[in-house]
C-alpha positions in Angstrom: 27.3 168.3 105.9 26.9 164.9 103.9 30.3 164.2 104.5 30.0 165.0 108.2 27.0 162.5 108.6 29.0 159.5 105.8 32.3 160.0 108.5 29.7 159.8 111.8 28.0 156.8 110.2 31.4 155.2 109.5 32.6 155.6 112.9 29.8 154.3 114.8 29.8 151.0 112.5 33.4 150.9 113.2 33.1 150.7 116.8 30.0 148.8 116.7 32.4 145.8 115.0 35.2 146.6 117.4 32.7 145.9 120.5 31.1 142.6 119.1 35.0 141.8 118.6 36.1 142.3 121.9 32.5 140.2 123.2 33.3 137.1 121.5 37.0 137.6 122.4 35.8 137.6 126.1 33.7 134.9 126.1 36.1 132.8 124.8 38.5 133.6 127.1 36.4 132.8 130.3 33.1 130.5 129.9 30.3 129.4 132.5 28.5 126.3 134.0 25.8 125.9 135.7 23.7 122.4 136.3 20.6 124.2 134.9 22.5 125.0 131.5 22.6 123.2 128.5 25.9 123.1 126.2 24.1 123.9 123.7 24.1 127.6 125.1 27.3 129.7 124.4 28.2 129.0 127.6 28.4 133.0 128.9 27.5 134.3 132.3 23.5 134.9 131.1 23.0 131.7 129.4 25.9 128.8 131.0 26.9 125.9 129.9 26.2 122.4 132.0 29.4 120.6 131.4 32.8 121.1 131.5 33.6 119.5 128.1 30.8 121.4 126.6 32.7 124.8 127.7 35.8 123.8 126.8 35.0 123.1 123.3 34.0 127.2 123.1 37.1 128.2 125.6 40.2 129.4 124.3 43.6 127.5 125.6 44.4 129.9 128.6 41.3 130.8 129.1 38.9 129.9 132.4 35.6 127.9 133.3 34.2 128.7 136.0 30.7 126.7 137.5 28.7 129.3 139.3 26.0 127.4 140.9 26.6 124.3 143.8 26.0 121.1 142.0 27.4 117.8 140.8 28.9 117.8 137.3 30.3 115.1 134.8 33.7 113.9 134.1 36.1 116.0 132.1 39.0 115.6 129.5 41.5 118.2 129.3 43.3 118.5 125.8 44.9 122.3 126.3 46.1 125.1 129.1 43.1 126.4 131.1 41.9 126.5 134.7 38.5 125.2 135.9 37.4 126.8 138.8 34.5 126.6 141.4 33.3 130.2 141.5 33.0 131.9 145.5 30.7 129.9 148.0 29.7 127.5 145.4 30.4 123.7 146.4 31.2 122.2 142.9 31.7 118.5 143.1 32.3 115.8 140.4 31.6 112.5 141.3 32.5 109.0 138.8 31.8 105.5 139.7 34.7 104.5 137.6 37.9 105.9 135.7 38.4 109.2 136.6 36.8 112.4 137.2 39.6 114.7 135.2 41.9 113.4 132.5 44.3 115.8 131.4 45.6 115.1 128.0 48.3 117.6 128.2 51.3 118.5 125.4 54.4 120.6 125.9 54.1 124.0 127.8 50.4 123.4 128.5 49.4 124.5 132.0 46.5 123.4 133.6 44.7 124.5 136.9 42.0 123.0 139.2 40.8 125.5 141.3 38.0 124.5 144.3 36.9 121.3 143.1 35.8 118.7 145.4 36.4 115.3 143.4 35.1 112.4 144.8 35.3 108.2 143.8 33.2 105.1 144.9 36.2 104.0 147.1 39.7 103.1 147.2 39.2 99.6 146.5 37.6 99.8 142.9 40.3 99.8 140.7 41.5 101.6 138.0 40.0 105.1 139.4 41.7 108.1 139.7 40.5 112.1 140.9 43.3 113.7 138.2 44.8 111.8 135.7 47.6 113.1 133.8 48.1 111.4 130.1 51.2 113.4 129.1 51.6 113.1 125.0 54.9 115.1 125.2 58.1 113.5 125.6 60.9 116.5 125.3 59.2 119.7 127.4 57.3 120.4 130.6 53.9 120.4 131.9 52.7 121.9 134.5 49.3 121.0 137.0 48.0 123.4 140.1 45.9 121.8 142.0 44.3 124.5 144.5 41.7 125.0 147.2 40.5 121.1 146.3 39.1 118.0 147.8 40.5 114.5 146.4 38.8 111.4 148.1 38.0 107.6 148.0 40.0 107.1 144.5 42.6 104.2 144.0 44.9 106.8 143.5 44.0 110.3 144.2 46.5 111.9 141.3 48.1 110.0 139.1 51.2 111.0 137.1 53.5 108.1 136.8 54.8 110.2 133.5 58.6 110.1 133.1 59.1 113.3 131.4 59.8 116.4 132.5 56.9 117.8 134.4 55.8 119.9 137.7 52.4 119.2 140.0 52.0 122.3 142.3 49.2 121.2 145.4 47.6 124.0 147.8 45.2 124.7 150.5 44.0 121.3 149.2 43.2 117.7 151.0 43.7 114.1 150.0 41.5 111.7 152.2 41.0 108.0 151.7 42.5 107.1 148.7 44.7 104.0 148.2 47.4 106.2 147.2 46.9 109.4 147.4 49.4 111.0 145.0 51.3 108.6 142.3 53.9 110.3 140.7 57.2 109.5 138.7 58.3 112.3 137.1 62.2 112.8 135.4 64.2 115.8 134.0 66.1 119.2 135.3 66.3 120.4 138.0 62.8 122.4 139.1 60.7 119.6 138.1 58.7 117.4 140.3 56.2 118.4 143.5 55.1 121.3 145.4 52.9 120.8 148.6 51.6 124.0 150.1 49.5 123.7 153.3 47.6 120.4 152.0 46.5 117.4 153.8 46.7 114.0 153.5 44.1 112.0 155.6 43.5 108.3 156.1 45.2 107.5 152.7 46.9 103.7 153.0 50.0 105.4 150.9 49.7 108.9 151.0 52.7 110.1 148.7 54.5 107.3 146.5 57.4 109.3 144.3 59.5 108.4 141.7 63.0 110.2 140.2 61.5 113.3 141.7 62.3 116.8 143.5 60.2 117.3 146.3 59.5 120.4 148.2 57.3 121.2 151.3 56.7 124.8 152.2 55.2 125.9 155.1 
């Protein structure tokens, strides 16, 4: 009987590790916003984040932020593979008065996806703003962008990617309205590499695509 009750005990401590495991595995695999949360909060579902840069310091690289609440958030800088998405009905906007409201950082094979953002500048005319701008740090492999379900507006340049190295933007069910130029892009390499627009607008831009050494494919 001792041993009966030394092997139940066992058990239940095992699984009790295995589930607080699979918890922290979880949360760092998708993380939470919200402009009533504080970074200093383990940025779950229960107790959210408030920035993006404060969730991605506790979000694994493939993993996903998602802002739950409608509000206006800060600037980000993206240094790995993950997607940062609006969750469903929520308007999440971020807003800069200068340089640019997402800085991707990006090395080889990172992937990074924007999912439902509305991104917005102080106008076309202040220079040196961008909505997405890509600083590729790899010379030799590919990176890849999604932009999806997004607003980009009143930016100098909307995206900017003048990279020359081998890398691939993919734009849907997205719109890019009154920028100076709305997408700058020079991109090189094989075949396969370059843009992808897929039911997006571009509105009232004075340049609306301005493409370097690049493969360019619209889809209906």
């Amino acid at each position: 009987m001792k041993t009966t009750r030394f092997t139940v005990t066992a058990l239940a401590l095992l699984l009790t590790c295995l589930s607080l495991t699979m918890t922290v595995r979880a949360d760092g695999l998708r993380s939470y916003i919200s402009p009533n949360g504080s970074d200093n909060r383990p940025c779950s579902r229960t107790q959210p984040c408030r920035s993006f840069d404060g969730a991605l310091a506790k979000t694994d690289a493939g993993g996903e932020i998602v802002a739950m609440e409608t509000g206006t958030y800060e600037p980000t800088t993206i240094a790995k593979s993950i997607t940062l998405a609006a969750a469903p009905g929520a308007d999440i906007a971020i807003r800069v008065n200068s340089g640019s409201a997402v800085t991707i950082n990006a090395n080889a094979g990172d992937v990074v996806v924007l999912r439902g953002l509305r991104l917005g500048g102080p106008g076309k005319n202040v220079a040196g703003t961008s909505g997405v701008l890509f600083n590729i740090s790899s010379p030799s492999c590919c990176v890849a962008a999604h932009i999806e379900n997004s607003t980009i507006s009143d930016f100098e340049r909307g995206v900017q990617m003048e990279l020359g190295v081998a890398s691939r933007l993919l734009v849907t069910d997205s719109v890019v309205r009154a920028n100076k130029t709305g997408i700058n892009m020079f991109v090189g390499g094989a075949d396969g590499n370059g843009a992808s627009f897929e039911r997006t607008r571009f509105e009232s831009n004075d340049v609306g695509l301005r493409l370097f050494w690049w493969q360019l494919c619209f889809c209906e």
